[in-house]
N, C-alpha and C positions, 0 to 999 in steps of 0.2 A: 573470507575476509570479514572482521567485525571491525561495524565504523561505528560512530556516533552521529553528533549531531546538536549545534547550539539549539538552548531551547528559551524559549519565551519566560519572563520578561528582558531577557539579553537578548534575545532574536527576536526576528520577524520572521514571516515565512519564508520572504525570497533568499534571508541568511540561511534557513532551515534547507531549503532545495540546493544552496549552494554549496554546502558540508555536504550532504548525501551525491550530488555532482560529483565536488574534485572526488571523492573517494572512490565515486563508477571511472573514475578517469585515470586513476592512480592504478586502480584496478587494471583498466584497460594496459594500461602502458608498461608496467612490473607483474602483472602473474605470472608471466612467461618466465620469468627471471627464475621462480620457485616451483616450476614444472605444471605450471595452471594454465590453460587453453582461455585467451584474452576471447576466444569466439565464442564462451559457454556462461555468460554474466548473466546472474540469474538475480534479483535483486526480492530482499525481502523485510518486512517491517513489522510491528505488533502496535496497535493500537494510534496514536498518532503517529508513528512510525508506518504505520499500514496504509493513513491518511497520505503521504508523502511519497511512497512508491505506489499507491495507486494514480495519485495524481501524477506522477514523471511517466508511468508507463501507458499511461490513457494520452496524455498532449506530448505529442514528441519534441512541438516546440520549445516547449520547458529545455528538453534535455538540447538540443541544436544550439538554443541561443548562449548556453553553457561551455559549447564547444566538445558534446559527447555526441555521438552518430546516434540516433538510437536504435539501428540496426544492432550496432555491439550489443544491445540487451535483448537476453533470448526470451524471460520471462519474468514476471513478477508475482509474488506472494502478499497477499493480503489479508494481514491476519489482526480478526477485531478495529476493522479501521473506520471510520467514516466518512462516507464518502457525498453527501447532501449537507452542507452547513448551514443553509438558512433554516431546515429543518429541524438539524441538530441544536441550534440556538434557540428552537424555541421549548425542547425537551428537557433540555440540560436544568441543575439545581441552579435557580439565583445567583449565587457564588460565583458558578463557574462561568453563567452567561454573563455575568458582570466582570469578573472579575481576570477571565481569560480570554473567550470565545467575542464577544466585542473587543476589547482594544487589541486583537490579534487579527481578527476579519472583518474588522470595522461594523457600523452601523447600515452601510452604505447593500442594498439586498444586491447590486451587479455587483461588488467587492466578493459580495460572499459565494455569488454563483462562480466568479470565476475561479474562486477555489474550491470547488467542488467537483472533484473526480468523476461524478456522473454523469455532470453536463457533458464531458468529452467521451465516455465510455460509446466505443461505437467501432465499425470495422477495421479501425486503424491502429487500435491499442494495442499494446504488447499483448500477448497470449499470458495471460493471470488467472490462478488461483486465488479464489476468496475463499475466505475461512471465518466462522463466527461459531461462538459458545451458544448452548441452547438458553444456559441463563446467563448470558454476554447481557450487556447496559442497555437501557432498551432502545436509545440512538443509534448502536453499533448492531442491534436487531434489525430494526428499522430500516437501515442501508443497507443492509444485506441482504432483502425482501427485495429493496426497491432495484437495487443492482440486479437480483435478480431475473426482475419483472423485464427489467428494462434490456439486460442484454439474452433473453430467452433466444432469438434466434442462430444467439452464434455462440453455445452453449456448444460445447468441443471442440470447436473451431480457435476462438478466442477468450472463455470463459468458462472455468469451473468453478464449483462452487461448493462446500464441504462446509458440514455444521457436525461439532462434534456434542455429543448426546452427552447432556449432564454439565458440560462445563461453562466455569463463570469470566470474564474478561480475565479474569487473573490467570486462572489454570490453565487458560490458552499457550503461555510459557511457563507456567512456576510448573508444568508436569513434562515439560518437554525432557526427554534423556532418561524419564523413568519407567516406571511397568506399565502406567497408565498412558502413557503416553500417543496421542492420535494426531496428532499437528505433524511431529516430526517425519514421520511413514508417510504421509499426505504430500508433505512437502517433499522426500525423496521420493515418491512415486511422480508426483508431477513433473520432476525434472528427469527424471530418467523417461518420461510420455515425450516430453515438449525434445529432448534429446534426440531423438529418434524418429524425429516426423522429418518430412525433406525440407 
């Protein structure tokens, strides 16, 4: 299933988690209809897209107060995303700190923590794959370090983490389905691992 997702300055973010929601819901409720197994919701993002299923699959509250179980999700894919905003606001060009990253997670540093995926990243998160470009943005570096750092102990357990060699934020998907391709194999290996464990 491909969904979308309102995006800023039309959205906020809880409009943003609320489009990626109904659609894990819609999901849940209709695969079966089209021969899809509602027990095997694997959910996956690229770039703020990455930011928004790390975050639903790290706080399960997110997904509950929406009315999704987050049992029904087996795994998450996070690909080039970020996951630390007060950090990322202070990397980002001018532009973007002013012009997105503030009037989307405010000025306010608890606004920003609480949307930041790594304050919750801990034993309870969905089983995720991260994924970052070697020459990925150096924010979407950065969090991929720090995610690392931080979820070290439960590294097969609840966290992989896969850095493809060579590529930039972009090529993360502009090469996905081609020769070059290492995201895509990543992500079917991860689900057919996370498939198979009891």
């Amino acid at each position: 299933v491909i969904t979308n997702y309102r995006l800023y300055p039309d959205a906020k973010l809880d409009d943003m988690l609320d489009d990626v929601v109904n659609a894990l819901k819609w999901t849940h409720d209709h695969i079966g209809e089209m021969g899809g197994d509602p027990n095997r919701i694997f959910l996956a993002g690229h770039s703020a897209g990455g930011h928004l299923v790390a975050l639903l699959g790290s706080d399960p509250e997110r997904l509950r107060k929406r009315g999704f179980d987050p049992k029904w999700l087996k795994g998450v894919v996070a690909v080039s995303g970020i996951y630390d905003i007060p950090a990322n606001i202070q990397m980002v060009e001018p532009d973007i700190r002013d012009g997105v990253m503030i009037p989307l997670f405010s000025k306010d540093e608890a606004q920003q923590l609480a949307a930041s995926p790594i304050v919750h990243f801990d034993e309870n998160m969905t089983p995720t794959l991260f994924m970052a470009g070697e020459l990925d943005y150096k924010g979407v570096r950065h969090d991929f370090e720090q995610a690392e750092l931080k979820l070290k102990p439960l590294v097969g357990d609840k966290a992989w983490f896969r850095e493809v060699p060579g590529n930039t934020h972009e090529e993360m998907v502009l090469e996905m389905g081609t020769a070059e391709d290492e995201v895509g194999p990543a992500i079917a290996a991860f689900v057919k691992m996370i498939d198979s464990m009891p």
